[in-house]
C-alpha positions in Angstrom: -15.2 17.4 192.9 -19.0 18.0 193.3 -20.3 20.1 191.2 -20.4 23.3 192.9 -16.5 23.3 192.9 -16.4 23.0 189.3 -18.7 25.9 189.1 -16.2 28.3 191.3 -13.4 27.2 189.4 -15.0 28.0 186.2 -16.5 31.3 187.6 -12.8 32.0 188.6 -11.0 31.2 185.3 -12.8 33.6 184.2 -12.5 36.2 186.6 -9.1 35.9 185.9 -8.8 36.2 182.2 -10.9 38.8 181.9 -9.0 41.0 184.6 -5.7 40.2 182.9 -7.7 41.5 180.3 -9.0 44.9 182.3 -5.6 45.5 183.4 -3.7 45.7 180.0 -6.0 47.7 178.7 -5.9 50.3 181.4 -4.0 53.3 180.3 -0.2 53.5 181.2 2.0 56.7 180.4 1.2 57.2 177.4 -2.3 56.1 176.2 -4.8 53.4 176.8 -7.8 52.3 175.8 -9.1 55.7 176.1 -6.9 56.8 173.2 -7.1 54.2 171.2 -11.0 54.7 170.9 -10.7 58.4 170.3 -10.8 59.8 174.2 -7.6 61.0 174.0 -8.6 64.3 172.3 -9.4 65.5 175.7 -6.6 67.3 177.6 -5.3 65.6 180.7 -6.2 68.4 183.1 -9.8 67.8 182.4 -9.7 64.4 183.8 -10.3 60.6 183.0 -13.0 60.2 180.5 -16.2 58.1 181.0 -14.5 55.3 179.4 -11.6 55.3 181.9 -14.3 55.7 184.6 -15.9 52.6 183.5 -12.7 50.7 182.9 -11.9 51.3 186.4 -15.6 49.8 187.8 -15.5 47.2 185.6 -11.7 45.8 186.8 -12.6 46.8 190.6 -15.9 44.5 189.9 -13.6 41.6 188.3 -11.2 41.9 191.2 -13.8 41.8 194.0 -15.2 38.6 192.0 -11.9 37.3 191.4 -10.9 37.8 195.5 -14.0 36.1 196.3 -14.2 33.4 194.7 -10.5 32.5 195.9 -11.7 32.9 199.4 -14.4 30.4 198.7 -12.5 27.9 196.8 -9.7 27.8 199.4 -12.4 27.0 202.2 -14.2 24.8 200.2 -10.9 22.6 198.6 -9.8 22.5 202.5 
């Protein structure tokens, strides 16, 4: 394994934690990590709050990251 490989797969164990990590901290029925910090004051009808928001680029950021580099080890393990 040169060391290029090593590098994806290090890149990827951590793209994987750390969406684990996104995705349980999303909010589910009742709460999240908007509540939890204090966002939850604002009604529902008003929308996700900035901290949602940026919950949700952050974990689309991991995935995309996560996606690629499992495209790229599979090519480069062939």
């Amino acid at each position: 394994m040169n060391i290029l490989t090593a590098m994806l797969v290090v890149i990827h164990i951590i793209a994987s934690l750390t969406m684990i990590l996104f995705v349980l901290l999303h909010a589910g029925r009742g709460g999240g990590v908007s509540e939890m910090f204090g966002g939850g004051m604002q009604s529902q009808a008003m929308g996700s709050t900035v901290m949602e928001k940026n919950l949700d680029r952050i974990t689309v950021i991991t995935a995309i990251v996560f996606a690629g580099t499992t495209i790229l080890l599979a090519f480069r393990l062939q």
